[in-house]
N, C-alpha and C positions, 0 to 999 in steps of 0.2 A: 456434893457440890465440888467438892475436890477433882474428881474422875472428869466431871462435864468441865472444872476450867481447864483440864488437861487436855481432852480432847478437842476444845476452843482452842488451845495453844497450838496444838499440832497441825490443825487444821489450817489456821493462819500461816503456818510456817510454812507449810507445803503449797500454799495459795503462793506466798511470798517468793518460794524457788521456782515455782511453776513460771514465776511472771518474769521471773529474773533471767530463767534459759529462754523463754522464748522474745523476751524484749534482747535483749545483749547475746548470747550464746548462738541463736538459732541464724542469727542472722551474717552469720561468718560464712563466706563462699565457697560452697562445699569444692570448688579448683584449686582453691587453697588452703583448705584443712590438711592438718599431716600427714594423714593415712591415705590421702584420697591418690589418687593412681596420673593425676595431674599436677603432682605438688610439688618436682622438682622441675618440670617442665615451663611451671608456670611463675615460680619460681627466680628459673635462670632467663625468663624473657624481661621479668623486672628487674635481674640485675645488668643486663645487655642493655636497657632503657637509661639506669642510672648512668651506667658509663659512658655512654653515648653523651648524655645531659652533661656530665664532669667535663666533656673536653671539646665544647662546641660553642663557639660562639659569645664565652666570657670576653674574648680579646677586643673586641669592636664594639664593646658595652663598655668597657676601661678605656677606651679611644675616645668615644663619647661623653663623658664622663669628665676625662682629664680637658677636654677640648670647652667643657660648659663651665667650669670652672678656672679656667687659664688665669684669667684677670687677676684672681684673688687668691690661687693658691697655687704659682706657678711653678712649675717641676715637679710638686707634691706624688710622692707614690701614693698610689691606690691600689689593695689589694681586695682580690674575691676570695670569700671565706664563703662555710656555710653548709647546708646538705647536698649543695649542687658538686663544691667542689670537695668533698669528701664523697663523690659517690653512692650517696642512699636517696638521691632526690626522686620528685616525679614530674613530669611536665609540668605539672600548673606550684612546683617551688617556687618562692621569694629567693632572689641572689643578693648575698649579701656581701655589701661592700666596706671596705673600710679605708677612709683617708687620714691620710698620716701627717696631719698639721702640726704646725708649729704647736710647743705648750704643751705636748700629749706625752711627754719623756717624766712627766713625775706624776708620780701616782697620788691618788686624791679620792674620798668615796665624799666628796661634796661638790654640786656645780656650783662651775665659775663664769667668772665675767669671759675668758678666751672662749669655753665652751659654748658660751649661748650668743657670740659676737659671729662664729665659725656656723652657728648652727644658722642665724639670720644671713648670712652671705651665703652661703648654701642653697639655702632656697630661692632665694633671689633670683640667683644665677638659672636651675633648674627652672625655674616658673617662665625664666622668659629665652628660654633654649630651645632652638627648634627640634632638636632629636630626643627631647624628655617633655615628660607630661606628670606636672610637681601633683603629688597626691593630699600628703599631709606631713605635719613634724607633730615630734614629742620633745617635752622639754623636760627637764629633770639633771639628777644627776648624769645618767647615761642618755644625752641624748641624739632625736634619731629622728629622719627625712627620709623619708618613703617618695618613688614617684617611679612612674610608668617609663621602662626605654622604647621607645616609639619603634620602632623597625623589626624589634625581635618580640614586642610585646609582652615581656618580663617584666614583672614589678621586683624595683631594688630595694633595699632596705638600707642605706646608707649611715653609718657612722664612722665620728671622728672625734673618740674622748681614750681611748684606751686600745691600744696594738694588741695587750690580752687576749683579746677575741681571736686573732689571729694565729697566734702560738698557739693557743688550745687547739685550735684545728689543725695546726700540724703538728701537733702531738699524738692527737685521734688518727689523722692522716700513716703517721707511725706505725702504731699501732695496728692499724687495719693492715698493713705491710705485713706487719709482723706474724699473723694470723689472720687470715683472710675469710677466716670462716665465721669473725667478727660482722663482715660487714652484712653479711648472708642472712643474719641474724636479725641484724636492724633493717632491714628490706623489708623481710616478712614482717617484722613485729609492728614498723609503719602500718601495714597495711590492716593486721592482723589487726591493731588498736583501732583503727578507722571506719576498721568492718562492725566490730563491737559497740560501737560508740563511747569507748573512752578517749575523747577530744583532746582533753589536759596532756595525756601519754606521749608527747611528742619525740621526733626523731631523736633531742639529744638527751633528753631522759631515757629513753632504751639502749642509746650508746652508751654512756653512764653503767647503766645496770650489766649489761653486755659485757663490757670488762672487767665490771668488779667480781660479775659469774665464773668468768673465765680466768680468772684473778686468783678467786677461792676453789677452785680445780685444778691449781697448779697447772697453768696453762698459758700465763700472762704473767710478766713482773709486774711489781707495783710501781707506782707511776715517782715512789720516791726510791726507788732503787735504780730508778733512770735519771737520778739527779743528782746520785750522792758525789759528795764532796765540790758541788756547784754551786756557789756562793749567790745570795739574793741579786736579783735585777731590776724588780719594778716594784720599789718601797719593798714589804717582808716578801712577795713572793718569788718563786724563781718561774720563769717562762725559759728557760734553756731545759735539755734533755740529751743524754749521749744514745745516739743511735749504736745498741748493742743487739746481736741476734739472739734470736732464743736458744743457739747452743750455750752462748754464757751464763745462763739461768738454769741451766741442763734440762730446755724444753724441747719441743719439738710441735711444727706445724701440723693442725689436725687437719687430715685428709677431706678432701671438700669434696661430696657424693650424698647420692638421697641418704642412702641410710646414717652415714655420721651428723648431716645435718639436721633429718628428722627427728632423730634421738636427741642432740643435743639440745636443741627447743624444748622435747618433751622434760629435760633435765632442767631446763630454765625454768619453765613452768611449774613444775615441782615446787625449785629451789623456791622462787618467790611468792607461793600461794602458802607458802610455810614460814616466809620469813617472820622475824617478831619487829614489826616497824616501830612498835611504841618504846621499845627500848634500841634496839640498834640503827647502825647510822651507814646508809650505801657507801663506802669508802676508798675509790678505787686510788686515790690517793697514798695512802697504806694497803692495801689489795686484802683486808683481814678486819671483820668484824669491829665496832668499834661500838660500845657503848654510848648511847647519847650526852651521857653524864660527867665522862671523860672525853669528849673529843676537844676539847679545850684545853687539857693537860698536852698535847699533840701538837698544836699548833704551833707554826713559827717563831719567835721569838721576834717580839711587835707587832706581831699581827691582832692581838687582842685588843688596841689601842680603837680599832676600828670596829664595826657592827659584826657580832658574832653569827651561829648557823642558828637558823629558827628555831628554835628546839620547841615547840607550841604546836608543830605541824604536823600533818596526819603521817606524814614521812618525810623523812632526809635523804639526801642524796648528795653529796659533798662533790662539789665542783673538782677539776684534776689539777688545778692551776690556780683559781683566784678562792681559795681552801674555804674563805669566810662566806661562801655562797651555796645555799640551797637550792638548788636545782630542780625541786621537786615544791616550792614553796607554792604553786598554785591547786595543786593536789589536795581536795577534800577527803573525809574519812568516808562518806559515802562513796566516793568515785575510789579510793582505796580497797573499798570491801569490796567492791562489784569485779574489779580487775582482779583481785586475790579468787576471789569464787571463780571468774573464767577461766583464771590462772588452770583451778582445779581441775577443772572440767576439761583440759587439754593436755595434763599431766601424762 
């Protein structure tokens, strides 16, 4: 009895891997697999596409934009943030905008009466604009107006409750400066995750991971060794960073070439099909493992006042800037274990 439920057991398991490589695994395009003989080629055509994307055509989007909105939030800056303007986008990205309304200078994790007064004039405006096509709003804490720019055929993602979003991008923006073999990383693993059908895995969860990898490689400082002695700015967090090179960390830029990139993917994937996510915490914030259990000994001082990291969830991923945010919170343990097993399978 024992023997045959054994052999039921194994049988299932290997039905179970079987269906796993060929649903998720098999489906990855062998022009972009690592080894395949098209994989830097195909590679530096996606990165030539992202940059192209980074520097085309934001300007007359923010023309349009400040021009549909005049009436009601006049002079207002409006910045593009996002994958477009970090460079990992693809043609069919969301741009995302951010307006810098009045009220947005003090930090808040609860909507307000200004929030949802800015988010209703907002739309207004868009809905009867001839160069926008209003798609829909969300309201909530963080909220956000989507709509079509008519001429370039972008869909934006507009908000205007928090500049955070903003800084974080040009901390990442840094960052990818400072190591460019960062962004090379998050290119492929876009695609890489899209090919496999892990949806949830988005651009800035593999940025996220991306630095904290090269983080624990001694290869990246941590994102609080680019802060120290920089006093909070928005309620506990700090959104400032001193632009220092990797000689003051005694780093050095990793040569950008198939082989150093293929390798180091193949080291990514390692790294995370072994990580132990039930107990530690993605951190690029401290650039160094961190126990789930203690990442609240760490925090800011006031920052606990407000909703802490999920700790519930199949993984963490600690924001580089708004520290109390999970980044990984939509992340099931099924979609966890299937990315860990691909992981494997590309080590």
């Amino acid at each position: 009895m024992v023997t045959q439920t054994c052999q039921k057991y194994s049988e299932n398991f290997d039905y179970f891997e079987r269906f796993i490589r060929q649903t998720y695994i098999y489906r990855f395009p062998n022009k972009m697999e690592l080894d395949s003989v098209n994989f830097w080629e195909n590679l530096k055509k996606k990165v030539d596409k992202a940059d192209y994307i980074k520097t085309t055509g934001h300007d007359q989007i923010i023309s349009d934009l400040k021009q549909a909105l005049y009436s009601d939030f006049p002079g207002t800056p409006i910045y593009a943030f996002g994958s477009r303007i970090m460079g990992i986008a693809t043609a069919d990205s969301d741009l995302d905008l951010y307006v810098d309304a009045d009220g947005n200078n003090i930090y808040t994790e609860y909507s307000t009466q200004t929030r949802l007064r800015n988010l209703m004039k907002i739309k207004k405006a868009l809905s009867s604009s001839a160069n926008w096509s209003f798609t829909k709003s969300f309201h909530g804490v963080y909220p956000l107006v989507t709509a079509r720019h008519k001429d370039s055929n972008i869909l934006c993602d507009i908000s205007f409750s928090m500049k955070i979003t903003v800084d974080q991008n040009n901390l990442v923006n840094y960052i990818f400066d400072l190591q460019p073999i960062a962004r090379y990383m998050v290119i492929y693993l876009r695609s890489w995750a899209l090919a496999n059908g892990l949806s949830n895995f988005r651009g800035h969860i593999f940025t996220l991971m991306v630095i904290f990898f090269l983080q624990i490689r001694g290869q990246l400082p941590s994102v609080s060794n680019l802060q120290t002695n920089l006093l909070p700015n928005f309620g506990p967090w700090k959104t400032d960073f001193v632009k220092l090179g990797l000689s003051s960390f005694n780093m050095k830029p990793i040569p950008l070439n198939a082989i150093e990139v293929r390798n180091i993917l193949k080291d990514f994937f390692r790294y995370y099909s072994e990580f132990e996510y039930g107990q530690l915490v993605v951190c690029p914030w401290l650039g160094k493992g961190v126990y789930r259990t203690m990442i609240k000994s760490y925090m800011p001082l006031g920052s606990l006042r407000f909703k802490g990291l999920f700790c519930d969830r199949a993984m963490i991923i600690q924001d580089i800037i708004h520290l109390n945010q999970n980044k990984a919170y939509a992340i099931t343990q099924s979609e966890l274990t299937n990315f860990k097993l691909i992981c494997k399978q590309n080590k």
